[in-house]
N, C-alpha and C positions, 0 to 999 in steps of 0.2 A: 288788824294784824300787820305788822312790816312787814315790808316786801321781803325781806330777806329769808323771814321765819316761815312764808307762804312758799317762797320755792321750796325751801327746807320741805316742807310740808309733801309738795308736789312730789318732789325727787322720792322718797319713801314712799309713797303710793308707787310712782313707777317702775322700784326695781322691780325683776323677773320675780321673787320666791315672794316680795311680798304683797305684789298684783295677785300672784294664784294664790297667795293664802288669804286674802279680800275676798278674789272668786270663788271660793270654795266656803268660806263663812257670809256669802251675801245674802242669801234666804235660812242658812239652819244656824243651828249654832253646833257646835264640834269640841270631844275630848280633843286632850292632847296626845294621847296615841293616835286615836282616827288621824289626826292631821297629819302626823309625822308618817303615820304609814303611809297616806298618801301622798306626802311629800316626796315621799323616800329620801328624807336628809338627816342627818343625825342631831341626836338632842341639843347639842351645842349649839348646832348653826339657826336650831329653830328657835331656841331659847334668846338667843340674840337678833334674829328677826323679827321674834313677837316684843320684847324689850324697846323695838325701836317701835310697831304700833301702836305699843301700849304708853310709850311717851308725847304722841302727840295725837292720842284721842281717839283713834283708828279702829279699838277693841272695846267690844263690851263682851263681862262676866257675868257668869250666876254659877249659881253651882246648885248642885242634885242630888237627891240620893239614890243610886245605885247598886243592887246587891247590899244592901246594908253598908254601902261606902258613902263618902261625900265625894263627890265628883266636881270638878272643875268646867267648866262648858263656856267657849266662845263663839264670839258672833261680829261681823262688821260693824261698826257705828255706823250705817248710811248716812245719817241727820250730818255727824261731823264728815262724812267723805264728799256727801253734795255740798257742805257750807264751804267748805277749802276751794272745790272745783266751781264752784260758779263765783266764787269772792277773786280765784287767778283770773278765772275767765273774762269778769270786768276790769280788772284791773289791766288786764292785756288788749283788751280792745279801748281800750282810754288810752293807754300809754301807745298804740298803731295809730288813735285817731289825734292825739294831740300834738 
């Protein structure tokens, strides 16, 4: 990955709303009401938060059926949250030590 596209990467884990919506999908996985209630932010702002996980890998889907609905349900990617963080991680300690 380029360095460029790896901060990229970082920066978006590290806002505020999209760290807690990470920590709040790191063990379960969550409708999208659950989250927003929990968020308490409104649909716009979360639809454009999860738009930016869902571009670089951050989310995974399934969906369920529910009361005779099909439900949507997300969850962290761990796999891609550790690959990004330990791939910055060497690259930042090469680029201190060289």
């Amino acid at each position: 990955m380029e360095w460029s596209e790896l901060c990229k990467c970082i920066s978006v884990i590290l806002q505020k709303t999209r760290m807690r919506i990470l920590e709040l999908l790191k063990d379960r996985w969550m409708t999208i009401p659950e989250l927003i209630d929990e968020l308490k932010i409104s649909r716009n702002l979360f639809a454009y938060h999860i738009s930016i996980l869902e571009h670089v890998g951050l989310l995974k889907k399934k969906y369920e059926v529910r009361d005779k609905k099909i439900v949507l349900l997300l969850s962290a990617n761990k796999d891609r949250i550790n690959e990004i963080i330990n791939e910055f991680r060497e690259r930042v300690l090469k680029r201190l030590e060289g």
